[in-house]
N, C-alpha and C positions, 0 to 999 in steps of 0.2 A: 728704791726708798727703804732698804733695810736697814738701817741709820735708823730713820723713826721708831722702829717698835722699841728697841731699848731707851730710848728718850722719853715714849710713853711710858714705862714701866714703873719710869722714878717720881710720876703726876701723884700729887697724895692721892693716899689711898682712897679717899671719897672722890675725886676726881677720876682717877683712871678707868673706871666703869662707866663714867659718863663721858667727859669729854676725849680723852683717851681713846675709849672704843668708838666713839660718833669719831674722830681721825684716820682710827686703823680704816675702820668698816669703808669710810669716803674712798680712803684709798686703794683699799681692795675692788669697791666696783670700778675707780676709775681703769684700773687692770683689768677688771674684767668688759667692762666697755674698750675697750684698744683691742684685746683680741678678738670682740667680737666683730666688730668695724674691721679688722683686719681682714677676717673673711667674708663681709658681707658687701655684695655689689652697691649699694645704694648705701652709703654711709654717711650722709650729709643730716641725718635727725641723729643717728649713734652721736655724731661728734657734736652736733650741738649739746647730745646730753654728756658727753663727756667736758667739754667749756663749762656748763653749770656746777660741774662737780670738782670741775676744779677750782671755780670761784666759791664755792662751798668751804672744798678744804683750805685755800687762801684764808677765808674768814675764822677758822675755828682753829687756826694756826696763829692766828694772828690775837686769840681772844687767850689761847694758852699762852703766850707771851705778854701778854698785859695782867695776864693775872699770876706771872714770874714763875707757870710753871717750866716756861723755857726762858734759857737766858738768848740774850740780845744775840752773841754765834749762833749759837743754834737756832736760833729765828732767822738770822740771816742767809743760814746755811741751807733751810728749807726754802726762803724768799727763791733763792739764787734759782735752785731744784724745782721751784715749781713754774718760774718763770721761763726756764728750760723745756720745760713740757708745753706750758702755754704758747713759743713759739714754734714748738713743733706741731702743734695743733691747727698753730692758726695756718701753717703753711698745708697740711695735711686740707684742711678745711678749702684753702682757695682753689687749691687744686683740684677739688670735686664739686667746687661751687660751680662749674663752669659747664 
């Protein structure tokens, strides 16, 4: 998701402090949630909190593109990317659900 930070950078200037960084930041714990569940035996609460954060960033992607600080590609180009993670999530998820 390197892509994103420089799409953040161009959010007006009043916005990139707010919704901007509430985007990085979602994004960064969702990475740092994945390596921790990488290592950790019981990972079925990590990933549920990882799902929550990523229906988090979903929404506040989705509120930066309504308010045209992304255009329509690049809204779709992070839909694609994050729906990408979402199935690998969910498969990661069944897998330890059991």
């Amino acid at each position: 998701m390197l892509w994103l930070h420089p799409v953040v950078n161009k959010f007006p200037k009043s916005q990139r402090f707010v919704l901007g960084q509430q985007i990085e930041n979602e994004l960064l714990e969702i990475i740092k949630d994945i390596i921790l569940a990488n290592s950790e035996r019981n990972k079925t609460e990590i990933l549920k909190r990882i799902n929550i954060r990523l229906d988090t960033l979903r929404t506040l992607i989705r509120l930066a593109k309504d308010l045209r600080f992304l255009s329509i590609k690049q809204y779709g180009d992070a839909a694609v990317k994050m729906n990408e993670i979402g199935k690998l999530l969910n498969g990661w998820m069944k897998r330890f659900a059991q």
